[in-house]
Backbone as CSV, one residue per row, in Angstrom:
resi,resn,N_x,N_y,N_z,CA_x,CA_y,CA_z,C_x,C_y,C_z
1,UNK,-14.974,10.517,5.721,-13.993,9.462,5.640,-14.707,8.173,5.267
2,UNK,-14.236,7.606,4.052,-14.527,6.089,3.760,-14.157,5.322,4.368
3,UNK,-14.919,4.000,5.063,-14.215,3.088,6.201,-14.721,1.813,5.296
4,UNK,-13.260,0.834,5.312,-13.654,-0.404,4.537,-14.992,-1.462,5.384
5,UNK,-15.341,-2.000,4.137,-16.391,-3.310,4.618,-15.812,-4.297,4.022
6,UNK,-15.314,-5.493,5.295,-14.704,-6.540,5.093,-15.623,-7.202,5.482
7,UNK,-15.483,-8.805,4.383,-16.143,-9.723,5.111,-15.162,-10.735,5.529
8,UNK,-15.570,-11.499,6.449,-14.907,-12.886,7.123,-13.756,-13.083,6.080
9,UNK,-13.044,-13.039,5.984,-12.023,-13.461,4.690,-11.845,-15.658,4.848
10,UNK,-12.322,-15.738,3.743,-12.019,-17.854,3.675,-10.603,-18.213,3.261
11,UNK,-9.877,-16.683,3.438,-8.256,-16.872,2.654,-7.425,-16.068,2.765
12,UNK,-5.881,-16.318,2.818,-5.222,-15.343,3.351,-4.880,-14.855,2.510
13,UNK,-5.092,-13.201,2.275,-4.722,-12.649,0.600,-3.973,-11.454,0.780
14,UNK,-3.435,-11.001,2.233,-3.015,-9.744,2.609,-1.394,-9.641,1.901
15,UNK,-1.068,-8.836,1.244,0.755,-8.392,0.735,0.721,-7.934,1.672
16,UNK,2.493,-8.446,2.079,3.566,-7.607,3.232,4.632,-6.875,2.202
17,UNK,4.657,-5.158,2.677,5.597,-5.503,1.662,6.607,-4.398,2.650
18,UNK,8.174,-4.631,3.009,9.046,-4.150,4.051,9.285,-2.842,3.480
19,UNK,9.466,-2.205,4.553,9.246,-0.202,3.555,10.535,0.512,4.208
20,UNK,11.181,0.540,3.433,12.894,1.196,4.159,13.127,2.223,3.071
21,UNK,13.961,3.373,3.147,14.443,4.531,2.629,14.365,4.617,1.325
22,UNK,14.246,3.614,0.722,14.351,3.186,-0.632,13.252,2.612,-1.233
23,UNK,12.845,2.644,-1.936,11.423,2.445,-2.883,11.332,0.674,-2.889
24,UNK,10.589,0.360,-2.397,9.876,-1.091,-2.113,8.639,-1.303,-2.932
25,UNK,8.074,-2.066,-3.752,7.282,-2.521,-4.587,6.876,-3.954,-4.108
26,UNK,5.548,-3.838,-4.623,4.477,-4.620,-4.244,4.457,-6.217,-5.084
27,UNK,3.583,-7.187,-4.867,3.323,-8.084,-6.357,2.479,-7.308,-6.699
28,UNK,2.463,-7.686,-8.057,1.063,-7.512,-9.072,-0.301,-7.735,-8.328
29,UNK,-1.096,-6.515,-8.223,-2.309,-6.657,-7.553,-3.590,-6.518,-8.371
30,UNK,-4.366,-7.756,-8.274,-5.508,-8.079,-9.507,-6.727,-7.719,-9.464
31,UNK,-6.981,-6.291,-8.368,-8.208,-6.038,-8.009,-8.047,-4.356,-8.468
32,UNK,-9.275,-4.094,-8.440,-9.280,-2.255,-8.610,-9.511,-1.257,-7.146
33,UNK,-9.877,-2.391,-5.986,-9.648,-1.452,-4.453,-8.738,-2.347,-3.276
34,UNK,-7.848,-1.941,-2.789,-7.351,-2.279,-1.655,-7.481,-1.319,-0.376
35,UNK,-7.039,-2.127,0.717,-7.007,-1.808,1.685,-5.019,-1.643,2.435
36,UNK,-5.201,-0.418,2.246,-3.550,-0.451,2.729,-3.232,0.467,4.249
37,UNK,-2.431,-0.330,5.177,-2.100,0.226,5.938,-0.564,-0.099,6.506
38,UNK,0.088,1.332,6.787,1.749,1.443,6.989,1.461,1.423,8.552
39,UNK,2.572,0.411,8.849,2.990,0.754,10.710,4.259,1.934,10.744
40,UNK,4.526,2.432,9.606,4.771,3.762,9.969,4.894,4.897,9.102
41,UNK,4.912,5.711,9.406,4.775,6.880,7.989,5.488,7.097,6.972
42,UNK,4.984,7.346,5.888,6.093,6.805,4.402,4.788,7.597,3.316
43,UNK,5.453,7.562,1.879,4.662,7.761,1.145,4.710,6.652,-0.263
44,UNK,3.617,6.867,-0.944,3.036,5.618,-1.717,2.642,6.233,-2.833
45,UNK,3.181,5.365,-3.870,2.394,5.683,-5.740,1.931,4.056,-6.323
46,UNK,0.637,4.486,-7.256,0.987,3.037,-7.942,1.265,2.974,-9.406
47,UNK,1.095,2.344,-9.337,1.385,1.720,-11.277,1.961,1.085,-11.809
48,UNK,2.020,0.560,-13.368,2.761,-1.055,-13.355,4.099,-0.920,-13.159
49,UNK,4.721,-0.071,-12.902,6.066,-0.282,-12.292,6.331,1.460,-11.659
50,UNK,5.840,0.936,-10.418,6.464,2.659,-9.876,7.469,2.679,-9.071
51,UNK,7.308,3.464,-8.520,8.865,4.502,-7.684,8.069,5.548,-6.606
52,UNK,8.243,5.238,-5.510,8.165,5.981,-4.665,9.021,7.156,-4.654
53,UNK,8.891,8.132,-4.316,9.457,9.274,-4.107,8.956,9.920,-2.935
54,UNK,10.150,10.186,-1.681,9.822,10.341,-0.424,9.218,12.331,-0.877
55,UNK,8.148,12.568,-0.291,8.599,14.140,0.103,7.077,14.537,-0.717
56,UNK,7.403,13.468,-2.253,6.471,14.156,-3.141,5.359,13.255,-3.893
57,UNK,5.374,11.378,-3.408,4.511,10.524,-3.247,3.344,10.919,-2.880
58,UNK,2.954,10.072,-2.566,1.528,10.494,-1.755,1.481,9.916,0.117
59,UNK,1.210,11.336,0.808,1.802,10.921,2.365,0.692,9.972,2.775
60,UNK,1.129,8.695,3.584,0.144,7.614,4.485,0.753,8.395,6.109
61,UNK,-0.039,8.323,6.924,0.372,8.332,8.116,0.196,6.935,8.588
62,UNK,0.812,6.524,9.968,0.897,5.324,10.313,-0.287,4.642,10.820
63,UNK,-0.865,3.592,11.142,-1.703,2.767,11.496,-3.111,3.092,11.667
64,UNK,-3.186,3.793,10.125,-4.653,4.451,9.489,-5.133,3.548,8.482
65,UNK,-6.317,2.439,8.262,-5.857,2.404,7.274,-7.047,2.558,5.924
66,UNK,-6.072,2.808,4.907,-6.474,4.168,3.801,-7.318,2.681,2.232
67,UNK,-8.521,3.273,1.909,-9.280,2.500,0.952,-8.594,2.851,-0.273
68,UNK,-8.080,2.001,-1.082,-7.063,2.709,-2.597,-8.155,2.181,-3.645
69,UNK,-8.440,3.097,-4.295,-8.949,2.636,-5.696,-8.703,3.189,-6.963
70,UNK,-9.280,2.527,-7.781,-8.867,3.009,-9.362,-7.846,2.214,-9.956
71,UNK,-7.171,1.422,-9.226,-6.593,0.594,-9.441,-6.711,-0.257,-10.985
72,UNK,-5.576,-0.182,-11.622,-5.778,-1.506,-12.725,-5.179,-2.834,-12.553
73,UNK,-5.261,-3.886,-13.129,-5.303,-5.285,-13.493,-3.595,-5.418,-13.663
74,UNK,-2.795,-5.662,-12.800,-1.460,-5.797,-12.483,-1.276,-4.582,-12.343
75,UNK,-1.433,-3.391,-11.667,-0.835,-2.563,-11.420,-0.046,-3.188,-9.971
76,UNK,0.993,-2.383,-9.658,1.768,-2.241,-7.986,1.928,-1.188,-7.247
77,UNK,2.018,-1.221,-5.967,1.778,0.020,-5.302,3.572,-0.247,-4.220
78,UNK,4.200,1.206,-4.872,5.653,0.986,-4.063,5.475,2.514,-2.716
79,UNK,6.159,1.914,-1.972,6.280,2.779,-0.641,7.314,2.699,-0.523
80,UNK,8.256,4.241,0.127,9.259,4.874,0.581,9.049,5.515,1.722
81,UNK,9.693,5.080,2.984,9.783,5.984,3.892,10.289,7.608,3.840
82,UNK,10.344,8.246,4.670,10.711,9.794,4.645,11.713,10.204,5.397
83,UNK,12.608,9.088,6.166,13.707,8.785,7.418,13.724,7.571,6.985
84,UNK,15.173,7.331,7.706,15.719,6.114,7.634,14.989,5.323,8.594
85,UNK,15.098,4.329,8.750,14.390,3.112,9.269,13.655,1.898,8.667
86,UNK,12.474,1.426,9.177,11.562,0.621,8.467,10.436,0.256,9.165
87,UNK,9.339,-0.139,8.037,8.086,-0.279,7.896,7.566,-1.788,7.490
88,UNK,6.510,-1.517,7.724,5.561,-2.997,6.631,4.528,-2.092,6.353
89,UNK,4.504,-2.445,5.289,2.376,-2.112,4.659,2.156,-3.479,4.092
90,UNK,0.722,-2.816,4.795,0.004,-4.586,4.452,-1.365,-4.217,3.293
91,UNK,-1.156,-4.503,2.455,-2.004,-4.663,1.216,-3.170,-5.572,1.335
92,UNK,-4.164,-5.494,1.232,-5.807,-6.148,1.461,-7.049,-5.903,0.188
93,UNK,-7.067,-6.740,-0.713,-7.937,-6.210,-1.446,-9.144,-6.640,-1.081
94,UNK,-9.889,-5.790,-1.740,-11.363,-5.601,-1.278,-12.302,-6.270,-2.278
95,UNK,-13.274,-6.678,-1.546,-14.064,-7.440,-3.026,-14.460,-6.084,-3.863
């Protein structure tokens, strides 16, 4: 398992982004690794304009949180829960 290395952050740069039944999208994120973690279980795609799809996304479990890379230069990363309810994922890029 890869575990992030953060330093002191001089700035607040974390995305909230609210995660309910329905496909939620990110801003434009300008780095190639983040740090993402769901307070509850849902699944996640990225790209410059995606769509979550519950079932067949990619599964996060809850308050793990997962190193994303490969990332391109405005890509977005959208999350869909798998039940009704709601979430936050918090987006963190990494130097």
């Amino acid at each position: 398992m890869k575990y992030a290395s953060l330093s002191a952050p001089r700035e607040q740069n974390t995305l909230r982004v609210a995660v309910t039944a329905a496909s939620a999208v990110s801003l434009p994120i300008n780095t190639n690794e983040v740090l993402v973690t769901v307070t509850a279980a849902c699944f996640m795609v990225a790209g410059p304009t995606p769509t979550a799809v519950a079932q067949t996304s990619v599964y996060l479990a809850p308050n793990i949180p997962y190193s994303i890379g490969g990332l391109k230069e405005g890509d977005r990363l959208a999350f869909i829960l798998g039940a009704v309810g709601n979430a936050d994922a918090y987006i963190t890029p990494l130097p």
